[in-house]
C-alpha positions as a printed Julia matrix, in Angstrom:
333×3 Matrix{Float64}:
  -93.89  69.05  113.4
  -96.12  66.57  111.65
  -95.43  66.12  107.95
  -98.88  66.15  105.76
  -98.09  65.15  102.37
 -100.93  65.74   99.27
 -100.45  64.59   96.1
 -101.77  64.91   92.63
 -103.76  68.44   93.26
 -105.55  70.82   90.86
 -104.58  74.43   91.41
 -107.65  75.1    93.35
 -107.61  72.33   95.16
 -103.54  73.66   96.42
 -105.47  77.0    97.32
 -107.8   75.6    98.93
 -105.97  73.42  101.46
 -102.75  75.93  102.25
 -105.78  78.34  103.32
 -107.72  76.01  104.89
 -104.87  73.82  106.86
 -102.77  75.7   108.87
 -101.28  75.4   112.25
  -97.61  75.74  113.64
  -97.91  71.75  114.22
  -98.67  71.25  110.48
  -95.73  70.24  107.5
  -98.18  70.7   104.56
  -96.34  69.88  101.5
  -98.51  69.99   98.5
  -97.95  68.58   95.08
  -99.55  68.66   91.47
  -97.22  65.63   91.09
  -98.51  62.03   91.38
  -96.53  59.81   93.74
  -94.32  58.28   91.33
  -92.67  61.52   90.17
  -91.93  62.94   94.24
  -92.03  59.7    96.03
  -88.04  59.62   96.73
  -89.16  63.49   98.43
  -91.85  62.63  100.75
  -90.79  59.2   102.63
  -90.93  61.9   105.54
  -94.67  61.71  105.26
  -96.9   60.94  108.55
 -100.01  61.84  106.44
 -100.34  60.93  102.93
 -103.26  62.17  100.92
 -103.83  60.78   97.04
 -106.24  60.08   94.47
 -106.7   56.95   92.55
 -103.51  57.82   90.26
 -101.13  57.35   93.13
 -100.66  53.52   93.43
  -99.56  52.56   96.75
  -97.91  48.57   96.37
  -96.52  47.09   99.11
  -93.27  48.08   97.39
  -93.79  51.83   97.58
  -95.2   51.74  101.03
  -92.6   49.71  102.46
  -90.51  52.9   101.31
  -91.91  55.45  103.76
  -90.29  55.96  107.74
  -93.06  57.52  109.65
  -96.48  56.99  107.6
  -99.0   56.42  110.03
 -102.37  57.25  107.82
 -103.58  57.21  104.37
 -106.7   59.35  102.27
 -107.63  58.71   99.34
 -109.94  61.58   98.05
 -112.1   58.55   95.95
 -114.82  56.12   96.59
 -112.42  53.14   94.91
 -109.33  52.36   96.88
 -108.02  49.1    94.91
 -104.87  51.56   93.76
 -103.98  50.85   97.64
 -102.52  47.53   99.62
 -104.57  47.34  102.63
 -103.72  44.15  103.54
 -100.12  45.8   104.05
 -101.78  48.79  105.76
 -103.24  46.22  108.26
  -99.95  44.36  108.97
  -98.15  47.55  109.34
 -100.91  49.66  111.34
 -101.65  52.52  108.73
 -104.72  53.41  109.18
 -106.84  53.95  105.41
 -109.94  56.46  104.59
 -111.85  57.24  101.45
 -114.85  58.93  100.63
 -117.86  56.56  100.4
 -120.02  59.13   98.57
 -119.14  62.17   97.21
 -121.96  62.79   94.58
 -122.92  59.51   93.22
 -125.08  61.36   90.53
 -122.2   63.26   88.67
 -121.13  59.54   87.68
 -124.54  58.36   87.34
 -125.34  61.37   84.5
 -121.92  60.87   82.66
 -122.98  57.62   82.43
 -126.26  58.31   81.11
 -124.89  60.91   79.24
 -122.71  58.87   77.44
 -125.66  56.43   76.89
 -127.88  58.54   74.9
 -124.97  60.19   73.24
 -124.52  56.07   71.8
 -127.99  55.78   71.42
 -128.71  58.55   69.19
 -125.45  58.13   67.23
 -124.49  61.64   68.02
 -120.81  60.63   66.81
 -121.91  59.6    64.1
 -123.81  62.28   62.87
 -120.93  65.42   64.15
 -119.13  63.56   61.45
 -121.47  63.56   59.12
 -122.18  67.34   59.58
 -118.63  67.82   59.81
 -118.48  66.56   56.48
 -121.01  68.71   54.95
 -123.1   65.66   54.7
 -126.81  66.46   56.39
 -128.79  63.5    55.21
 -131.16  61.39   56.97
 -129.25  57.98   56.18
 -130.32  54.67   57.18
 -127.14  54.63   59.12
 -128.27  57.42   61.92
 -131.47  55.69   62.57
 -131.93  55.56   66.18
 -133.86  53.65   68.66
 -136.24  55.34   71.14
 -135.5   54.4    75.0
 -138.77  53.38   75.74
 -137.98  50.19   73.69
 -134.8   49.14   74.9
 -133.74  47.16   78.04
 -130.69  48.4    79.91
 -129.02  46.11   82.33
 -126.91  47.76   85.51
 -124.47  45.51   86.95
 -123.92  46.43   90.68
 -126.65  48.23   92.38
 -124.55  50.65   94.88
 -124.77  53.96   95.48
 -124.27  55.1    91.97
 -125.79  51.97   89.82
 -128.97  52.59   91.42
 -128.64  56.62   90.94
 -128.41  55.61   87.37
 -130.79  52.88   87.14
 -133.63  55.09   88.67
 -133.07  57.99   85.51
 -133.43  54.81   82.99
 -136.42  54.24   84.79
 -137.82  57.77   84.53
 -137.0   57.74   80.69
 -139.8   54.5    80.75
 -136.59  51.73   80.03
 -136.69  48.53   81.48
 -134.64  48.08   83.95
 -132.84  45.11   84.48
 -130.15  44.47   87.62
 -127.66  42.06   88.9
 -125.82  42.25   92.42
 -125.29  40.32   95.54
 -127.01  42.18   97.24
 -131.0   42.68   96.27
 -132.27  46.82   96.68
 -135.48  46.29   97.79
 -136.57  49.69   96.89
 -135.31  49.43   93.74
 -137.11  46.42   92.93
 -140.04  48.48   93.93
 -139.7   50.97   91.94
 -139.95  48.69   88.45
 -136.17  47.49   88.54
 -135.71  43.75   88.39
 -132.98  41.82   89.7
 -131.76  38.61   87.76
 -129.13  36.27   87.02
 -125.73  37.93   85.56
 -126.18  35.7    82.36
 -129.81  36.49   81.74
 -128.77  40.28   82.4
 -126.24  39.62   79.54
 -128.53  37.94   77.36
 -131.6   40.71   77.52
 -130.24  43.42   77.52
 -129.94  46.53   74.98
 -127.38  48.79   77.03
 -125.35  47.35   79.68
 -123.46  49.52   82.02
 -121.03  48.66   85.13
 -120.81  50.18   88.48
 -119.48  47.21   89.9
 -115.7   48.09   92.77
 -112.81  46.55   91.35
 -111.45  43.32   93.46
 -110.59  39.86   92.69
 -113.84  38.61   92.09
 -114.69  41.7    89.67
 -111.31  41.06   87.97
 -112.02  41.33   84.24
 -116.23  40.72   84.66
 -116.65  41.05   81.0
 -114.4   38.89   79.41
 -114.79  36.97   76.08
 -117.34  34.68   77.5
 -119.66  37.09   79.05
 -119.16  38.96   75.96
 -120.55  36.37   73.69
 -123.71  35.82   75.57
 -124.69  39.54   74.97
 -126.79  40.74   72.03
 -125.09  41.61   68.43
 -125.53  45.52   68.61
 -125.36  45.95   72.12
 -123.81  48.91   73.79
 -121.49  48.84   76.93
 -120.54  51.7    79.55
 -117.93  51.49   82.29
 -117.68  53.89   84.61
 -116.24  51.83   87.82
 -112.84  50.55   87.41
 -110.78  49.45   84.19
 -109.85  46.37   85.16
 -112.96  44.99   85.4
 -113.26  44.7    81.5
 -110.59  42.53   79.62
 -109.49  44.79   77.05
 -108.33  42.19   74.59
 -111.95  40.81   74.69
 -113.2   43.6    74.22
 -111.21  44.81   70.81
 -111.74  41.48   69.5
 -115.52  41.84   69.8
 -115.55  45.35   69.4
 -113.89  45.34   65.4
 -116.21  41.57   64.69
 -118.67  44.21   65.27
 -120.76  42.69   68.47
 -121.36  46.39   69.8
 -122.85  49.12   68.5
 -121.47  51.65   70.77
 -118.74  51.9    73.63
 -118.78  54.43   76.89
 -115.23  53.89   78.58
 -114.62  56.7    81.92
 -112.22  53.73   83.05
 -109.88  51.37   80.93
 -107.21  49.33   81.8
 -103.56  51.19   81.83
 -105.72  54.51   81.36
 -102.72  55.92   83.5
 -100.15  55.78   80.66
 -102.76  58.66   79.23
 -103.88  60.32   82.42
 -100.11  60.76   83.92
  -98.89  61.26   80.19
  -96.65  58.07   81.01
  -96.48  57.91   76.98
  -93.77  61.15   77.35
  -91.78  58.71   79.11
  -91.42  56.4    76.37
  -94.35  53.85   78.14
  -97.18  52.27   76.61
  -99.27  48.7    76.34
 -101.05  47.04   73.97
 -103.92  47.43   76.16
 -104.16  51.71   75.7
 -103.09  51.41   71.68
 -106.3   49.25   71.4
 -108.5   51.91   73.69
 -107.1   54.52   71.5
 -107.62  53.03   67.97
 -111.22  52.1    69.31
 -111.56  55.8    70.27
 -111.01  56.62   66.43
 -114.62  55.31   65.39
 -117.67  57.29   65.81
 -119.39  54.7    68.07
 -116.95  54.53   71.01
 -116.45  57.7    73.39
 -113.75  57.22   75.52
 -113.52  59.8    78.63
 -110.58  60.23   81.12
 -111.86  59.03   84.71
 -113.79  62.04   84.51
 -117.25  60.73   85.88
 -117.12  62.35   89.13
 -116.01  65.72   88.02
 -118.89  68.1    89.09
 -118.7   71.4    91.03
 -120.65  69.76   93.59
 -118.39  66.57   93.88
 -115.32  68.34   94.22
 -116.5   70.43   97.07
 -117.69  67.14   98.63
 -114.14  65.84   98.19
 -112.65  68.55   99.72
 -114.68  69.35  102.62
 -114.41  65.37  103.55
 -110.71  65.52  103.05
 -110.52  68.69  105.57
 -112.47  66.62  107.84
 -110.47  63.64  108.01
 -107.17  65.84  108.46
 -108.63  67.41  111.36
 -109.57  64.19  112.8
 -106.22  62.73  112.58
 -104.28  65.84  113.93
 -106.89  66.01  116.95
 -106.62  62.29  117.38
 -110.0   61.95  117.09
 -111.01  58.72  114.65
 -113.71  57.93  116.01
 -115.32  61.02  114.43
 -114.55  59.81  110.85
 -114.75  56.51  111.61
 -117.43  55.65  108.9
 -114.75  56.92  106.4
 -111.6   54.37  107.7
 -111.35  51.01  106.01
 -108.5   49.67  108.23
């Protein structure tokens, strides 16, 4: 009997695989729990399925007898070693697109949320205080210039709405979107990207070349006031750099989905006695009006999570027919 092993689950998503996955072949075991609270249970596993919680280091893999495959149910897979997949054989699959629009409207949710100072005026209200200060003056979009960084599936979901709400649209990547430049967006240089623009927001995957992007030098070329949203990986923003610029007052707003050691407050590691400099600055940032923090929720749409699962099923089904060549577009090694 083949032992299929899924970890950190919702509820649903436990009801929806035990009545979707059954055979007399199948072992499913599945788990609310993230990896590191039932790893010394599962080293049985042939199948493994996670999410981006579940970090799989060459020192937790090494762990498991019989694991032959991996799924991640995310487009990001940096939480697991491939290059110790490939030496070992274990075959890797995510889900390239799930619903690259659910990200792209949280960010530009949390965009005009910063833009019209909506924090700042709840606690105003809150306060009893329903004045039209100076303070709550906001810009219109028509006059600002937001630059995407990365141009993938989701930056240019998001950098087409800016260019429906009549912003200017400006966009660095390696790669040049052709039909994005001709539909108004134009690409430039990283540093002039920094320099011109009003709103900057990354959709950038996290590797070693992406490894802390914005860092205090990219920070400084930016524009006093600007405002920054992340909605790709943590890491890809030095945190320390950040709350340094962050309370000399360079920005004048802050969209975080990702942050660096956001599992200590996703997995509740704090309960644990765990913590980092790096999450007691994201949560004393999270205090002021201007800064809206979210919990890697980006992709959390009705339509997305069907996506995920109904990928997920496929892939399963693929690797218990022994047919990969039918997901193949979804296997990274």
């Amino acid at each position: 009997m083949r032992e299929l092993v899924f970890l950190s689950l919702s509820e649903e998503d436990i009801k929806f695989y035990r009545e979707n996955l059954k055979g007399k072949d199948i072992n499913l075991r599945l788990f609310k729990e993230n990896l590191e609270e039932v790893l010394e249970d599962i080293l049985d596993a042939e199948f493994l399925c996670v999410f981006v919680v579940d970090k799989l280091t060459e020192r937790v893999l090494e762990k498991f007898k019989n694991l032959s495959y991996i799924h991640t149910r995310s487009v990001g897979f940096d939480h697991i070693d491939l290059q110790y997949c490939k030496r070992k054989g274990i075959k890797v699959s995510h889900i390239p697109s799930y619903s690259p629009s659910a990200i792209a409207q949280h960010t530009l949710s949390m965009m005009l949320y910063l833009i019209r100072k909506l924090g700042y005026i709840e606690e105003n209200v809150k306060k009893i205080d329903f004045s039209h200060s100076k303070s709550l003056l906001a810009k219109n979009l028509e006059d600002l210039t937001v630059g995407v960084i990365g141009t993938g599936r989701i930056g240019s979901a998001f950098a087409r709405y800016c260019l429906k709400l009549n912003m200017k649209v400006l966009a660095y990547d390696l790669k040049v979107n052709e039909e994005l430049k001709r539909e108004g967006v134009t690409y430039t240089s990283l540093e002039e990207l920094l320099k011109e623009s009003d709103v900057i927001s990354l959709h950038v995957p996290y590797n070693p070349s992406t490894h802390h992007l914005i860092d205090e030098k990219s920070i400084k070329l930016m524009k006093d006031g600007v405002i920054l949203l992340n909605t790709s990986r943590g890491k890809v923003v030095d945190t320390d750099a950040l709350y340094k610029s962050f309370k000399e007052g360079k920005f004048s707003g802050l969209g975080l989905d990702v942050f660096e050691d956001e599992e200590i407050l996703i997995l509740k590691g704090y309960a644990k006695g765990r913590s980092s400099d790096k999450v007691l600055k994201i949560l004393e940032m999270s205090e002021y009006p201007n800064v809206l923090i979210t919990p890697h929720i980006a992709y959390f749409t009705e339509s997305a999570v069907k996506k995920i699962r109904e990928v997920t099923l496929k892939v399963v089904k693929g690797f218990m027919k022994g047919k990969l060549s039918e997901i193949k577009d979804l296997i990274l090694c």
